[in-house]
mmCIF file of the C-alpha atoms, coordinates in Angstrom:
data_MODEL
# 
_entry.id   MODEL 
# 
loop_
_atom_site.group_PDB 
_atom_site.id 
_atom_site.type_symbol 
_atom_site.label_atom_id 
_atom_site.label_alt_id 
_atom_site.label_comp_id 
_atom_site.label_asym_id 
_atom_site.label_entity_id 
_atom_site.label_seq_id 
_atom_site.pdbx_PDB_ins_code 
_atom_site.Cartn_x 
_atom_site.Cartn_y 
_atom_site.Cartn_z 
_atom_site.occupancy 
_atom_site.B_iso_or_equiv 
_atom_site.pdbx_formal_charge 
_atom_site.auth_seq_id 
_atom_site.auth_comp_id 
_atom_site.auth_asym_id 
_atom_site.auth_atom_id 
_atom_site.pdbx_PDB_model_num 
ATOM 1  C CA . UNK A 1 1  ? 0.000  0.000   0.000   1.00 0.00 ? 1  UNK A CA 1 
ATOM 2  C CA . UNK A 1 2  ? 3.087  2.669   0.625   1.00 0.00 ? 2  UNK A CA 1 
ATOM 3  C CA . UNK A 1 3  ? 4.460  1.371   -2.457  1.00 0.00 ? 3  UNK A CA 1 
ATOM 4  C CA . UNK A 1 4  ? 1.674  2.601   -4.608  1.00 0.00 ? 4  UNK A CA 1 
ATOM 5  C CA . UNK A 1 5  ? 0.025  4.655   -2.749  1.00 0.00 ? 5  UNK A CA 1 
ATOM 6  C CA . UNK A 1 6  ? -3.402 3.269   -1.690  1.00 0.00 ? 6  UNK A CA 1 
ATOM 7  C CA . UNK A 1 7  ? -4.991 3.320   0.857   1.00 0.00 ? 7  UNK A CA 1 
ATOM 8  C CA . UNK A 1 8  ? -2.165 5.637   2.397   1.00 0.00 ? 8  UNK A CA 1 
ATOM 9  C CA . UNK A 1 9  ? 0.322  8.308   1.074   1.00 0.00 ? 9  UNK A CA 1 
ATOM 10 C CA . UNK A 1 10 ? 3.291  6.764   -1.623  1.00 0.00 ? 10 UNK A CA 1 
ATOM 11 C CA . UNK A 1 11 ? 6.330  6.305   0.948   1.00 0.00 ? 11 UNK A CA 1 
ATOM 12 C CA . UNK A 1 12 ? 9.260  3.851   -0.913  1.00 0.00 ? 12 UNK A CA 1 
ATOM 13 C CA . UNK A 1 13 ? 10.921 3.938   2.630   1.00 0.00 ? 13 UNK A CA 1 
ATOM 14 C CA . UNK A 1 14 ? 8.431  2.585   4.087   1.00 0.00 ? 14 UNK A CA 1 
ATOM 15 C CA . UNK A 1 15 ? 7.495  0.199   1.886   1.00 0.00 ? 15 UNK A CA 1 
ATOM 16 C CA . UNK A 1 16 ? 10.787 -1.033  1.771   1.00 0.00 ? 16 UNK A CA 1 
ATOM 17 C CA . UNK A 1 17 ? 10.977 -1.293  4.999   1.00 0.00 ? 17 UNK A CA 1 
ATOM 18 C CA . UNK A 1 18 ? 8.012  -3.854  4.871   1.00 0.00 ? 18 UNK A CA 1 
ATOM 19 C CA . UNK A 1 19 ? 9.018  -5.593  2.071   1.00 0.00 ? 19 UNK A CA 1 
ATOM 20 C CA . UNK A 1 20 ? 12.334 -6.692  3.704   1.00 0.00 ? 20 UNK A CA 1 
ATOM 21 C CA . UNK A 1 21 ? 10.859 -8.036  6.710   1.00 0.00 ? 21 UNK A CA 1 
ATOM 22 C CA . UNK A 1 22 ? 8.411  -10.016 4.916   1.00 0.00 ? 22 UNK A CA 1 
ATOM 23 C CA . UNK A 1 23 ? 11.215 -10.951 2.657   1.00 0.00 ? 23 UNK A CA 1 
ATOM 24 C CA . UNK A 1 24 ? 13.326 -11.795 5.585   1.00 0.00 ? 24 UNK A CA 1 
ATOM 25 C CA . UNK A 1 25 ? 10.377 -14.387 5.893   1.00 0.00 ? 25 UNK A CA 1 
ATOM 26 C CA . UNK A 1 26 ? 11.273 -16.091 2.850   1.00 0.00 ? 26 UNK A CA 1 
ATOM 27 C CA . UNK A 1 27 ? 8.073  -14.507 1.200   1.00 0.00 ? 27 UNK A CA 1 
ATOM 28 C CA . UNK A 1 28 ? 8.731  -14.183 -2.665  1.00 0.00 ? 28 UNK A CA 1 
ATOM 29 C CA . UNK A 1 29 ? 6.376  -11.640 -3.591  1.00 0.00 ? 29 UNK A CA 1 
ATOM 30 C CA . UNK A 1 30 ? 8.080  -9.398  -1.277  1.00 0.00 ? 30 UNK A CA 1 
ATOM 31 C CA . UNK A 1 31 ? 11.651 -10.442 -2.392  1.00 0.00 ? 31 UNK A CA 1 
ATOM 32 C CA . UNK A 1 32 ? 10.637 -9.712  -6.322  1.00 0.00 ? 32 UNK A CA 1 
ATOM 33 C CA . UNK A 1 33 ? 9.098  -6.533  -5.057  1.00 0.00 ? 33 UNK A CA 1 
ATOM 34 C CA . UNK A 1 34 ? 12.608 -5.138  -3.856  1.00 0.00 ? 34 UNK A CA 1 
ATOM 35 C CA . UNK A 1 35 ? 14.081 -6.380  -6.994  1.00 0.00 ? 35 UNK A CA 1 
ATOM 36 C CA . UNK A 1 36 ? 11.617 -3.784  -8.435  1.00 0.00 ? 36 UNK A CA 1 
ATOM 37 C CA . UNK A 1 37 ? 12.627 -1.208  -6.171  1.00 0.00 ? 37 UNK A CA 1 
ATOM 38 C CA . UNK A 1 38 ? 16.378 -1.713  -7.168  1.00 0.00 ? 38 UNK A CA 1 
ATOM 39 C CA . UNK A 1 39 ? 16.082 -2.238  -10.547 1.00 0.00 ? 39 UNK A CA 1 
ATOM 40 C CA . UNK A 1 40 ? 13.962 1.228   -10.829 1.00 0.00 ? 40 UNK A CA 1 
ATOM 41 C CA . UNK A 1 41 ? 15.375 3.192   -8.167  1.00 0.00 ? 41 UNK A CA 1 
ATOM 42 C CA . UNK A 1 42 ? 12.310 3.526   -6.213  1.00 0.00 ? 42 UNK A CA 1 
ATOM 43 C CA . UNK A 1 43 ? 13.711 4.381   -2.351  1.00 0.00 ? 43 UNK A CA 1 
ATOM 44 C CA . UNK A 1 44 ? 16.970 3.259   -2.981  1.00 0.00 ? 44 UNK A CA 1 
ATOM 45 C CA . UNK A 1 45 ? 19.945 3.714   -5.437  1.00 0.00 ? 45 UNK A CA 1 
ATOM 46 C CA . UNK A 1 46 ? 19.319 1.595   -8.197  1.00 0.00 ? 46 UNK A CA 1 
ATOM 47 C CA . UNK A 1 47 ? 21.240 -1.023  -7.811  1.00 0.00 ? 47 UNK A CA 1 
ATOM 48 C CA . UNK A 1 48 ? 20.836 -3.923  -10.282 1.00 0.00 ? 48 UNK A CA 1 
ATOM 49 C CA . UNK A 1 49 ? 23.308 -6.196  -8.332  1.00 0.00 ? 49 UNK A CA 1 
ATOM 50 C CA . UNK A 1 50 ? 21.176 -6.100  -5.705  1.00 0.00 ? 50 UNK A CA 1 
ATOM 51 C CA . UNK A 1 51 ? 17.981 -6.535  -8.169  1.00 0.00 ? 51 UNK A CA 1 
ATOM 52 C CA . UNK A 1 52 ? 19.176 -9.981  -9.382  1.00 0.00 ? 52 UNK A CA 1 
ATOM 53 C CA . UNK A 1 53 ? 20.114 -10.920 -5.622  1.00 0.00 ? 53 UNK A CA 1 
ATOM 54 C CA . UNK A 1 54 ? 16.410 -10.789 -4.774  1.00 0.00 ? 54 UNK A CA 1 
ATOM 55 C CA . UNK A 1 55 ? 15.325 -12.228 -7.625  1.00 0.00 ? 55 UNK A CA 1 
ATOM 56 C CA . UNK A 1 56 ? 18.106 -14.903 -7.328  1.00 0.00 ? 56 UNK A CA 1 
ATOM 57 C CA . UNK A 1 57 ? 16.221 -15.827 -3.724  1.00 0.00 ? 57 UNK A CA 1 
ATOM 58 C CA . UNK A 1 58 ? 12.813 -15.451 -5.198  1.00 0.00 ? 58 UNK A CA 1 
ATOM 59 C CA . UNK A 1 59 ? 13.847 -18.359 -7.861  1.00 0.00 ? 59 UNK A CA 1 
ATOM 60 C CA . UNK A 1 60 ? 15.705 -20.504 -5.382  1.00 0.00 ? 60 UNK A CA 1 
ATOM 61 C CA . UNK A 1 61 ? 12.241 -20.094 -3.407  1.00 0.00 ? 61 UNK A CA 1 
ATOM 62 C CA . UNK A 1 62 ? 10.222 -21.559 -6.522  1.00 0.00 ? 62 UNK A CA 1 
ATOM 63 C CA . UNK A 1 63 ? 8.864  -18.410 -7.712  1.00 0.00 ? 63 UNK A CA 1 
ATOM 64 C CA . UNK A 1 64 ? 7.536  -18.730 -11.605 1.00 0.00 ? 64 UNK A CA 1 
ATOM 65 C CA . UNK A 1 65 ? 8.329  -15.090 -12.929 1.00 0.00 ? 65 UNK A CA 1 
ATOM 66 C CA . UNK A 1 66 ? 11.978 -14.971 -11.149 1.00 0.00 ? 66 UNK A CA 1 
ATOM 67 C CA . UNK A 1 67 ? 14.166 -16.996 -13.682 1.00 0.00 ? 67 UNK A CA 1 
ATOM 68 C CA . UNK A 1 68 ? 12.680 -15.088 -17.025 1.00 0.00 ? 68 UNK A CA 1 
ATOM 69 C CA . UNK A 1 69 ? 13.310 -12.010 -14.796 1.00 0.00 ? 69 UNK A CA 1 
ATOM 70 C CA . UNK A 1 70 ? 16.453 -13.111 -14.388 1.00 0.00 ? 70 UNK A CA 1 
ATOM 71 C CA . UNK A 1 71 ? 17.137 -14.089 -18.188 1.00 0.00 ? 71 UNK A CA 1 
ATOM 72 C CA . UNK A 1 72 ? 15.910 -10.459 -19.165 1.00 0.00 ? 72 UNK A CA 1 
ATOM 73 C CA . UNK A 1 73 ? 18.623 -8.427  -16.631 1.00 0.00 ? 73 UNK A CA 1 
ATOM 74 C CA . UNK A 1 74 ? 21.328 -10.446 -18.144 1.00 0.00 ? 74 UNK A CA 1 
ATOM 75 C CA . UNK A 1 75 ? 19.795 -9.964  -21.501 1.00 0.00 ? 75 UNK A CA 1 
ATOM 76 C CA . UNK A 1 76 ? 19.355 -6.212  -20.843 1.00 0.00 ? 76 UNK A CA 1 
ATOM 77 C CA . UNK A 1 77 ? 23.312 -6.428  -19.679 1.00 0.00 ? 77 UNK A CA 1 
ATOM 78 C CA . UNK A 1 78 ? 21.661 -4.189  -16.279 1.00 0.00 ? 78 UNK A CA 1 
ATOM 79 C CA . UNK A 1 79 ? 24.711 -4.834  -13.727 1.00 0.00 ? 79 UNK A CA 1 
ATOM 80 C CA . UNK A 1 80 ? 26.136 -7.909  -15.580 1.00 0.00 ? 80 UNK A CA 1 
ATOM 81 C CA . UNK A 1 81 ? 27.736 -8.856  -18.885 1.00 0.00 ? 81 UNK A CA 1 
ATOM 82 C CA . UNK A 1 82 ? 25.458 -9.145  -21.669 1.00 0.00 ? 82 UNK A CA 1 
ATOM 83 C CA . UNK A 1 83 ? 24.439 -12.487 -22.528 1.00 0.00 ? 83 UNK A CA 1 
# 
């Protein structure tokens, strides 16, 4: 809700703040929702490094959209050599 603004004002710090501790909790929607954060910039520096990390957990964790998410950063060449 504070990352897009319903319900309550649009507040990136907060919502990361939420989304690590539920990612802390091996949740995988919240892990690919930092990878958003870092991968845009939203709250944080962007930081693609730290986008694939998440995303990196979200797919050891069995999540469906991490690995093409992963493909496409490396395909992008966003932190990483191009593949």
């Amino acid at each position: 809700m504070f990352h897009d603004g319903r319900g309550a004002p649009q507040d990136y710090k907060e919502a990361l703040k939420w989304f690590r501790l539920a990612a802390a909790q091996s949740n995988t929607a919240a892990q690919v929702d930092l990878r958003v954060m870092y991968q845009e910039g939203q709250g944080v520096p962007l930081d693609y490094k730290e986008a694939l990390r998440w995303y990196g957990l979200a797919a050891e964790q069995g999540s469906v959209s991490a690995p093409f998410k992963i493909a496409y950063i490396y395909g992008k060449g966003q932190g990483v050599p191009q593949e």
